[in-house]
C-alpha atoms as an extended CHARMM CRD file, in Angstrom:
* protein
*
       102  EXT
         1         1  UNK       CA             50.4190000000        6.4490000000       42.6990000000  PROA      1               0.0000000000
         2         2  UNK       CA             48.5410000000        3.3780000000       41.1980000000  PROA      2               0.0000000000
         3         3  UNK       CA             46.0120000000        3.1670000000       44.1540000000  PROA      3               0.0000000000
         4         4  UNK       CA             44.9250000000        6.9980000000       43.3660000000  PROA      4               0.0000000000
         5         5  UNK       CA             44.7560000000        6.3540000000       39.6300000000  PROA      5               0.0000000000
         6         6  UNK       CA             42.4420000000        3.2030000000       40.6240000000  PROA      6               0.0000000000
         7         7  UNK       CA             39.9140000000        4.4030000000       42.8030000000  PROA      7               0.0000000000
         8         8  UNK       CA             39.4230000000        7.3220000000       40.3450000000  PROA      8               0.0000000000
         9         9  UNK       CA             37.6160000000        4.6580000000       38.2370000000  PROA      9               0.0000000000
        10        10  UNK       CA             34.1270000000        4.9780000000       38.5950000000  PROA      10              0.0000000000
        11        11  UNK       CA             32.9860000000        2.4200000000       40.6150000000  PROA      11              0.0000000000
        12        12  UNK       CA             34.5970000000        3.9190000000       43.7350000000  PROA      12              0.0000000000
        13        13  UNK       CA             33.2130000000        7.1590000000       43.3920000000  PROA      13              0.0000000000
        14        14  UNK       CA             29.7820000000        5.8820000000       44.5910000000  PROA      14              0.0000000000
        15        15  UNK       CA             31.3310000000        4.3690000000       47.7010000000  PROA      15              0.0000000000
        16        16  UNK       CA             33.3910000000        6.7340000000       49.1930000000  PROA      16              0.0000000000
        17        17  UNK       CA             34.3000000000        4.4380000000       52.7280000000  PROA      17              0.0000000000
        18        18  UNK       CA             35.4160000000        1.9120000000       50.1760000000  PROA      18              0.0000000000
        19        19  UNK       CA             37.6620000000        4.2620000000       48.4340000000  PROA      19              0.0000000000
        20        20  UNK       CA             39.2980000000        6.2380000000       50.8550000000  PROA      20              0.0000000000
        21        21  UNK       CA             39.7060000000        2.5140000000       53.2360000000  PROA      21              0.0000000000
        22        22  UNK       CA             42.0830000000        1.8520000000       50.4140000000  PROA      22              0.0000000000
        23        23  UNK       CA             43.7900000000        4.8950000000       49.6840000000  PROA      23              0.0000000000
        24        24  UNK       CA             44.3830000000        5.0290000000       53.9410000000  PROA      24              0.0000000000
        25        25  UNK       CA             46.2120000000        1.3780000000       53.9220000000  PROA      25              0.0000000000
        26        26  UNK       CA             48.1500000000        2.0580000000       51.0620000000  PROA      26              0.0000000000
        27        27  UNK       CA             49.1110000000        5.6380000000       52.7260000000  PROA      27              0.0000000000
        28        28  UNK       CA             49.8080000000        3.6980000000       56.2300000000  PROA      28              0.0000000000
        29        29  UNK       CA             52.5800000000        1.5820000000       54.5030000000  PROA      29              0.0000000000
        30        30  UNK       CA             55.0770000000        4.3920000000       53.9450000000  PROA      30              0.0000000000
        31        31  UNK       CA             53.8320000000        6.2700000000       56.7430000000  PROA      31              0.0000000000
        32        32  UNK       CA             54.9150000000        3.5020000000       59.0070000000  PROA      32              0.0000000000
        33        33  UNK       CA             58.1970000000        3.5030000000       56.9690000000  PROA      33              0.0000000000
        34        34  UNK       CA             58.8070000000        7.0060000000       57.9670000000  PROA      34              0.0000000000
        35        35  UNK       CA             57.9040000000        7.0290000000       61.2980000000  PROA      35              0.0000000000
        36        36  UNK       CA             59.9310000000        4.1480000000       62.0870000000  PROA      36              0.0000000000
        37        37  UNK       CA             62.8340000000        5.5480000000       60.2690000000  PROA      37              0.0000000000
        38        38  UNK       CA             62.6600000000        8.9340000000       62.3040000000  PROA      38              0.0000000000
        39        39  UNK       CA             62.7000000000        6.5350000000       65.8110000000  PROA      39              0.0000000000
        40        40  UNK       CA             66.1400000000        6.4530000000       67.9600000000  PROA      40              0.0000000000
        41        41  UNK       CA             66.5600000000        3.6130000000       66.9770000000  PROA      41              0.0000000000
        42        42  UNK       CA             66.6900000000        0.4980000000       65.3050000000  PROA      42              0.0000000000
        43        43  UNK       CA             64.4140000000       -1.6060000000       67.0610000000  PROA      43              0.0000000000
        44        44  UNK       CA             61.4000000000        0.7530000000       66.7640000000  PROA      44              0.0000000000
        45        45  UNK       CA             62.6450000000        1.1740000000       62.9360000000  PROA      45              0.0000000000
        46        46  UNK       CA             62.3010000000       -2.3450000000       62.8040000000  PROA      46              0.0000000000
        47        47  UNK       CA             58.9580000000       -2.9160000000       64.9800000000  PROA      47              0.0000000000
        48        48  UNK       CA             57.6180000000        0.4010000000       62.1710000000  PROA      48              0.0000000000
        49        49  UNK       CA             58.6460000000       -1.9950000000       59.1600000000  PROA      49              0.0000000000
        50        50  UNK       CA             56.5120000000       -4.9190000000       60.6740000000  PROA      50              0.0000000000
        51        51  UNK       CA             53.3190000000       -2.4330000000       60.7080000000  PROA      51              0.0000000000
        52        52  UNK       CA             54.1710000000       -1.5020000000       57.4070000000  PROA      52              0.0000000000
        53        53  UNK       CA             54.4520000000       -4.7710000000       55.8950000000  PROA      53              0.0000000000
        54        54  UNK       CA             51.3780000000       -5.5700000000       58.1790000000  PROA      54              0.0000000000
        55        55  UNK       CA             49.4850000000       -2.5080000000       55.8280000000  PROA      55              0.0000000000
        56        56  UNK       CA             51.0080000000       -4.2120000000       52.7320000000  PROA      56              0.0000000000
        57        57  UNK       CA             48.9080000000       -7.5390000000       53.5220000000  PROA      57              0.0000000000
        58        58  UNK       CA             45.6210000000       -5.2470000000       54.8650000000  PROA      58              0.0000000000
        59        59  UNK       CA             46.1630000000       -3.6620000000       51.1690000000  PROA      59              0.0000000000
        60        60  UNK       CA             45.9960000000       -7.0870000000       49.2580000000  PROA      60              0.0000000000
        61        61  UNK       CA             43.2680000000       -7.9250000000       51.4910000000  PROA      61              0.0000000000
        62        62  UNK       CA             41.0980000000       -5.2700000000       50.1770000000  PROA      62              0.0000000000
        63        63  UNK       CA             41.9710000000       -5.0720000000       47.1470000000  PROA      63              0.0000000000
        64        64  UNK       CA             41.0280000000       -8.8170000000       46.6320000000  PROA      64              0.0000000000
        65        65  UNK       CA             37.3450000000       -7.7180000000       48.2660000000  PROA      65              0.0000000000
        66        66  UNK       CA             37.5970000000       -4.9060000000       45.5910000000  PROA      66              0.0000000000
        67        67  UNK       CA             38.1220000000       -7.0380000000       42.8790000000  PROA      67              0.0000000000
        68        68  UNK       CA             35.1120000000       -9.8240000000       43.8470000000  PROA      68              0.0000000000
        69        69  UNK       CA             32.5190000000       -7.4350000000       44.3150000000  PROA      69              0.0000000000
        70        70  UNK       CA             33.2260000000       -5.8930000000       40.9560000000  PROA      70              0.0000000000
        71        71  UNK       CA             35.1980000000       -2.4280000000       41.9280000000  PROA      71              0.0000000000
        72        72  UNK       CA             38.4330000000       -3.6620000000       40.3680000000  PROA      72              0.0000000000
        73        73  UNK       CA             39.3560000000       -5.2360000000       36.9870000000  PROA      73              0.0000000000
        74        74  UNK       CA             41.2830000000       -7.9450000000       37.2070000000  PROA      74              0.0000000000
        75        75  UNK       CA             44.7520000000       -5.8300000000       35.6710000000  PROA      75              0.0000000000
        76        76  UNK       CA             44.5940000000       -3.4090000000       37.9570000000  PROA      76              0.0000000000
        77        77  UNK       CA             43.9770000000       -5.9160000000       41.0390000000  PROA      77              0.0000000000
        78        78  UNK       CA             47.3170000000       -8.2050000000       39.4380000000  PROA      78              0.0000000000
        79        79  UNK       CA             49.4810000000       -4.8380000000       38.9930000000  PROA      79              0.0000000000
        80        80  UNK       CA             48.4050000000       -3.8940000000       42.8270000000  PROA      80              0.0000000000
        81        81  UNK       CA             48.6370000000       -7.2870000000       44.1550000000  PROA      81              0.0000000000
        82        82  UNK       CA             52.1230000000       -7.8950000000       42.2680000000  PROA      82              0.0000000000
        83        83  UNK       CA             53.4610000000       -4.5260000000       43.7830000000  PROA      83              0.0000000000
        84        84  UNK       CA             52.2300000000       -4.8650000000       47.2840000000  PROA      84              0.0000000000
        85        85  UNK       CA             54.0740000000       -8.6560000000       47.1380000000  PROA      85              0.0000000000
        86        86  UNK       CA             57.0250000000       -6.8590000000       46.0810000000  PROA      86              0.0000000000
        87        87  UNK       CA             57.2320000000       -3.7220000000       48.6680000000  PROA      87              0.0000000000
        88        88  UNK       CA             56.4900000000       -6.3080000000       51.2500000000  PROA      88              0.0000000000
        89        89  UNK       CA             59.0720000000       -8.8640000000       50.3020000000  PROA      89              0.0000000000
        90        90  UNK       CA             61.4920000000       -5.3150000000       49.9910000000  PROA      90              0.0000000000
        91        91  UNK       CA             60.6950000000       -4.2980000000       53.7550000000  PROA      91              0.0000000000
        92        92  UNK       CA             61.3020000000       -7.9050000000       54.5010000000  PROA      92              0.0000000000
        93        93  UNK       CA             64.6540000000       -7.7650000000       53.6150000000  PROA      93              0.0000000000
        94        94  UNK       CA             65.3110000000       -4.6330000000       55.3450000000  PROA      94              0.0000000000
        95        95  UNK       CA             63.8510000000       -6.1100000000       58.3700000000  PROA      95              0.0000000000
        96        96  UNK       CA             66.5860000000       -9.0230000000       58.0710000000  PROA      96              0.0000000000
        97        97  UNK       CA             69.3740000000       -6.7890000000       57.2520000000  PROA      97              0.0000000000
        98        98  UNK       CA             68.4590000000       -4.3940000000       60.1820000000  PROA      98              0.0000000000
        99        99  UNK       CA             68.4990000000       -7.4510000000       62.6500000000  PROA      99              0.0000000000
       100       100  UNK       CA             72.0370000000       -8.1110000000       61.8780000000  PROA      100             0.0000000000
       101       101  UNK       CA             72.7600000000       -4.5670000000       62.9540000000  PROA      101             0.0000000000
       102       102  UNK       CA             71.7300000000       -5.1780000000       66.4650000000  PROA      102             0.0000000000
């Protein structure tokens, strides 16, 4: 996982709060996917999708604190940032296609 292989790098392992904030909201986003998918039913699948897409914006949100205060180079905050867009633009569509279930 690309958020383990980055706060491996050095700089995190002097701030351990730092480190292990990020590995928790990056954890939290398919946590919340597989809570939600273990519900009854489709509404709380759907309400768990929000929280994880909710995870995939606290993510970019660190990560961009990472990246200004020196923890991250700038690759590894564009390949995070890119992916987090992507998985969150993913449960999106989920979210819509679940709606029309209902």
């Amino acid at each position: 996982m690309i958020i383990y292989r980055t706060t491996k790098l050095d700089a995190f392992q002097h701030d351990f709060s730092l480190k292990d904030q990020l590995r928790r909201s990056a954890l939290s986003i398919s946590s919340n996917i597989a809570e939600g998918y273990e519900r009854e039913t489709i509404k709380e699948f759907i309400r768990f999708l929000y929280i994880a897409k909710g995870s995939c914006g606290e993510l970019r949100s660190q990560i961009y604190v990472f990246n200004k205060i020196g923890f991250l180079l700038e690759d590894n905050f564009n390949e995070i940032y890119d992916l987090s867009k992507i998985l969150a633009r993913k449960i999106q569509s989920l979210i819509n296609y679940l709606k029309t279930t209902l």
